[in-house]
C-alpha positions in Angstrom: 0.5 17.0 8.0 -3.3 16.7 7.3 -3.7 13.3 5.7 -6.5 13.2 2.9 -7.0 11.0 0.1 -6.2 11.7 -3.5 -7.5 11.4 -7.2 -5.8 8.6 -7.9 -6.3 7.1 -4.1 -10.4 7.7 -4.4 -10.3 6.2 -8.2 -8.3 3.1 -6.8 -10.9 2.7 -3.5 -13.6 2.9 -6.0 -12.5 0.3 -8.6 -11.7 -1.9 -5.5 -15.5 -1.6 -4.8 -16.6 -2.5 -8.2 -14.0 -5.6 -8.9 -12.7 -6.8 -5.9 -9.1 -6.3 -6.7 -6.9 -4.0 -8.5 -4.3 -4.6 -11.1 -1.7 -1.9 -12.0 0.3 -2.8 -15.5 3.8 -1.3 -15.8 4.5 0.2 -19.3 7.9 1.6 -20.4 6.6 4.2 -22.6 8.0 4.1 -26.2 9.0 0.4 -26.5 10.2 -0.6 -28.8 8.4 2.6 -30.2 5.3 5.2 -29.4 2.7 3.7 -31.3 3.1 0.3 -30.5 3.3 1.9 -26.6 0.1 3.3 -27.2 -1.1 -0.3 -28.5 -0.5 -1.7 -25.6 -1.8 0.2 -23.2 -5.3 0.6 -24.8 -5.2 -3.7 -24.8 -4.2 -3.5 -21.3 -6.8 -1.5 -20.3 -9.5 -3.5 -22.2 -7.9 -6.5 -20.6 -8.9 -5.3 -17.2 -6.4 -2.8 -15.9 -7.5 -0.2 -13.7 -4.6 2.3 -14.0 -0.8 1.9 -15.7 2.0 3.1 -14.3 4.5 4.8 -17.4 7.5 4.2 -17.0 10.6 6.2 -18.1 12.9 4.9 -19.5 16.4 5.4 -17.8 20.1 4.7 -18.1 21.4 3.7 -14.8 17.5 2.2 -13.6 18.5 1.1 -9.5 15.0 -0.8 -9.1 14.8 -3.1 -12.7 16.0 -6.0 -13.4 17.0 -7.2 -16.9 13.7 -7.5 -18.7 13.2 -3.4 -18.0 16.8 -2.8 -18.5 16.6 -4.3 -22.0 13.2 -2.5 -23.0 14.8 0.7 -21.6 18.1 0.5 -24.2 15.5 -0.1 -26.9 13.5 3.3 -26.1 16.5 5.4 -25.6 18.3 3.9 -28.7 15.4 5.1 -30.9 14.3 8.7 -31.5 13.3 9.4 -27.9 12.7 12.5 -26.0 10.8 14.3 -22.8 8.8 16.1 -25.6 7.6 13.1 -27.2 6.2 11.4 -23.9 4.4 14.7 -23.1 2.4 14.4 -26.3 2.2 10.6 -25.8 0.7 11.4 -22.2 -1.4 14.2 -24.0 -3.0 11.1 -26.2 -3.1 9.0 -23.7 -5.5 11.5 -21.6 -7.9 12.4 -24.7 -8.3 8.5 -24.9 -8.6 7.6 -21.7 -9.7 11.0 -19.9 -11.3 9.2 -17.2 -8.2 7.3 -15.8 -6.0 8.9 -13.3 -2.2 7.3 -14.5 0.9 7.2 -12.2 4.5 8.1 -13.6 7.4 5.7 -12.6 11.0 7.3 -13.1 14.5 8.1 -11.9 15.1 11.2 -9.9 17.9 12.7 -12.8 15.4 13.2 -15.6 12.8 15.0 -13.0 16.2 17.1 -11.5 17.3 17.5 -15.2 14.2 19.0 -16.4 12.9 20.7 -12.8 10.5 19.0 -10.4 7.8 21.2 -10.5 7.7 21.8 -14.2 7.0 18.7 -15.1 4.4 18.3 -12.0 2.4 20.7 -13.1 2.1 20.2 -17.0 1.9 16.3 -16.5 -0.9 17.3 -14.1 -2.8 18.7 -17.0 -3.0 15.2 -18.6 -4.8 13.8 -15.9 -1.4 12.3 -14.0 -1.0 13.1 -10.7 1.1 10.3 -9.1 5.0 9.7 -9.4 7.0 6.6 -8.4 10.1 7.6 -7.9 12.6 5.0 -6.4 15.7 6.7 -6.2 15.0 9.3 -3.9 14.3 7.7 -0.2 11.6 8.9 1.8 13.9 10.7 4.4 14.7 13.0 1.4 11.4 13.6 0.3 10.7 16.4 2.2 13.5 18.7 1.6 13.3 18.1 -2.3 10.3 19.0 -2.6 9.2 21.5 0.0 9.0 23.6 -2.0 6.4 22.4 -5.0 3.0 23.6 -4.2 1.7 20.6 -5.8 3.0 18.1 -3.6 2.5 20.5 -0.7 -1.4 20.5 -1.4 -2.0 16.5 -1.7 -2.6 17.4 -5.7 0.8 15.1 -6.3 1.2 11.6 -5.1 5.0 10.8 -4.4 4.4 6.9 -4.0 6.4 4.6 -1.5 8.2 1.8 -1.5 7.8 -1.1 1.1 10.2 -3.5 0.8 11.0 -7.2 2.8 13.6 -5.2 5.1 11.7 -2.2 5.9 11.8 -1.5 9.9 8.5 -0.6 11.4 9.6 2.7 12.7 10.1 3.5 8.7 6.7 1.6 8.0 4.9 4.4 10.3 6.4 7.2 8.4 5.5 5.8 5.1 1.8 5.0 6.1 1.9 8.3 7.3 3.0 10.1 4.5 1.8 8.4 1.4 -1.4 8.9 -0.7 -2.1 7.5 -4.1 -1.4 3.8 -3.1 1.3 2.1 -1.1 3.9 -0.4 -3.2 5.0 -3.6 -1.7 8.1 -5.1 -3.4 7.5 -8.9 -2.6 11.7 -10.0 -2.7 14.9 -8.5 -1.3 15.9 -7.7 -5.5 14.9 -5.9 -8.8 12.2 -6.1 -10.7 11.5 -9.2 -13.1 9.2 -12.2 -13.6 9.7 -15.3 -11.6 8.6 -18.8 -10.9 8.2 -18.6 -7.4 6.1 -16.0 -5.5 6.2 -15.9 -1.8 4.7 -12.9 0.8 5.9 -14.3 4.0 8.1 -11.3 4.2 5.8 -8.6 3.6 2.6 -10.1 5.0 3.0 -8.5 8.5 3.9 -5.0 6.7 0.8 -5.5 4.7 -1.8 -6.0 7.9 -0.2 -3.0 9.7 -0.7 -0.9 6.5 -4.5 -2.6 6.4 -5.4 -1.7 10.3 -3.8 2.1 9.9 -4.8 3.6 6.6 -7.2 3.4 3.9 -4.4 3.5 1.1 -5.0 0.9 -1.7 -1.7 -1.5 -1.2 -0.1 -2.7 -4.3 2.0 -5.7 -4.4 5.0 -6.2 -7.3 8.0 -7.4 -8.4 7.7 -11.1 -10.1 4.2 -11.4 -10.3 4.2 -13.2 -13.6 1.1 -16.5 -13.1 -2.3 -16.6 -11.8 -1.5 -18.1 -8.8 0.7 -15.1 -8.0 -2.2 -12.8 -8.3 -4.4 -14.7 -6.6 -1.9 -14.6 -3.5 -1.5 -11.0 -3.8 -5.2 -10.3 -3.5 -5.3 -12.4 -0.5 -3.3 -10.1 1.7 -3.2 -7.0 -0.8 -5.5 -4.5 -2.7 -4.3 -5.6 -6.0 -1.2 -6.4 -8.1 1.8 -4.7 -10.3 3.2 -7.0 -13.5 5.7 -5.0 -15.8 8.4 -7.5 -17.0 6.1 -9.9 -18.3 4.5 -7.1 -20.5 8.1 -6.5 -21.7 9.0 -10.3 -22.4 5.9 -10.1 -24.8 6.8 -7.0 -26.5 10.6 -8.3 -26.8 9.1 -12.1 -28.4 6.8 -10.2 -31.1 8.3 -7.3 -31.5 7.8 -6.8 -35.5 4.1 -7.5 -34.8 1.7 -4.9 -33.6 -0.9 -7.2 -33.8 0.7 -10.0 -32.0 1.8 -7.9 -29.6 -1.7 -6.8 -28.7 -3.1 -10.0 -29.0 -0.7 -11.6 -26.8 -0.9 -9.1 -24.1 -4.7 -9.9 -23.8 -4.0 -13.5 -23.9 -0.9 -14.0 -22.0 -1.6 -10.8 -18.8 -5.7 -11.9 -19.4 -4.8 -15.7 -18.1 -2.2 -14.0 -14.9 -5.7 -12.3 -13.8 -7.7 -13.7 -10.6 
């Protein structure tokens, strides 16, 4: 397959030029509600963040850890729907028409709904790029070989790399990813921690480095400065999500709280 770069690949390479590093929020989308979502993106993004990855919100998540879980019931406990994050991401794009997002989600609700559909009207809000954990990359292929958009490079299907990945799997990946690469940091799911250590990773990282041009992304309990900082050294840039949630959960009746701690709290994690 021809490799090429991508929109959100050639925005990423760019902001690296321009800052140095990149840093990619994670956002459940509609918690505890749609404006307050909203909210919070706009103050990440004026805090420094060069994408955000939307998350959707799911019932059985295989990837998330508590934190997520618990923002997850919240959204799906209120009046949520698939129509309702379409016009959110309809907003989102009017407000921020210059920023190339990246969807995170479980396979059912893309299945559920049909691939392609919602590829191609997400694609007219400027979001191009879909984590999508539950489906490994050996199954990629056949579920979406047929989707034009994906065929054509003008859909990012971003990949996991995780401690235990073998380096015959770390060809394929490098091979067959655009948009950026993710690094989990920890054998585990998702979630702020204490410690923060890439011994692990840090040979996957350089092979990733001396083979492609793909921005790499390290996440999973980046959650203090000196996490971030460590990331960069090795890395592209960095992931945080449940410490975005463990703010919205603290201050929840409190838009402007909310807002004010995010700037405060994920503006004192950056390098």
């Amino acid at each position: 397959m021809l490799k090429v770069n991508s929109i959100l690949q050639d925005y990423l390479l760019e902001r690296k030029k321009v800052k140095g590093y990149l840093f990619i929020p994670y956002v459940a989308v509609g918690d505890p509600n749609f404006e307050t979502s909203f909210k919070v993106i706009e103050a990440l993004i004026e805090t420094g963040a060069d994408t955000v990855e939307l998350g959707l919100p799911f019932t059985d998540p295989t990837a998330d850890g508590p934190v997520l879980q618990e923002s997850f019931e919240r959204i799906l406990a209120s009046d949520y729907s698939l129509e309702k994050v379409f016009v959110f991401f309809e907003k989102l794009n009017k407000r921020f028409p210059q920023i190339p997002f990246c969807v995170m989600g479980y396979a059912n609700v893309f299945y559920h709904h049909g691939f392609a559909k919602i590829f191609k009207r997400l694609k007219s809000y400027n979001i191009h790029s879909y984590i999508l954990p539950d489906i490994p990359l050996h199954e990629k292929k056949g579920v979406f070989k047929d989707i034009f958009l994906v065929e054509r490079k003008q859909v990012d299907l971003i990949n996991f790399v995780t401690p235990t990945t073998k380096m015959d799997r770390l060809e394929k990946i490098v091979a067959d990813t655009t948009g950026f690469i993710y690094v989990v940091s920890i054998k585990g799911v998702t979630g702020a921690r204490n410690s923060f250590n890439l011994k692990s990773v840090k040979s996957h990282i350089s092979y990733i480095k001396k083979n492609s041009n793909i921005p790499v992304m390290i996440g999973f309990g980046i959650s203090k400065k000196s996490h971030a900082k460590e990331a960069i050294k090795y890395a592209d840039g960095f992931i945080i999500g449940s410490k975005i949630h463990l703010i919205i959960k603290e201050f929840m009746s409190d838009d402007e709280k909310i807002v004010e701690q995010i700037k405060k709290q994920i503006g004192a994690i950056l390098p």
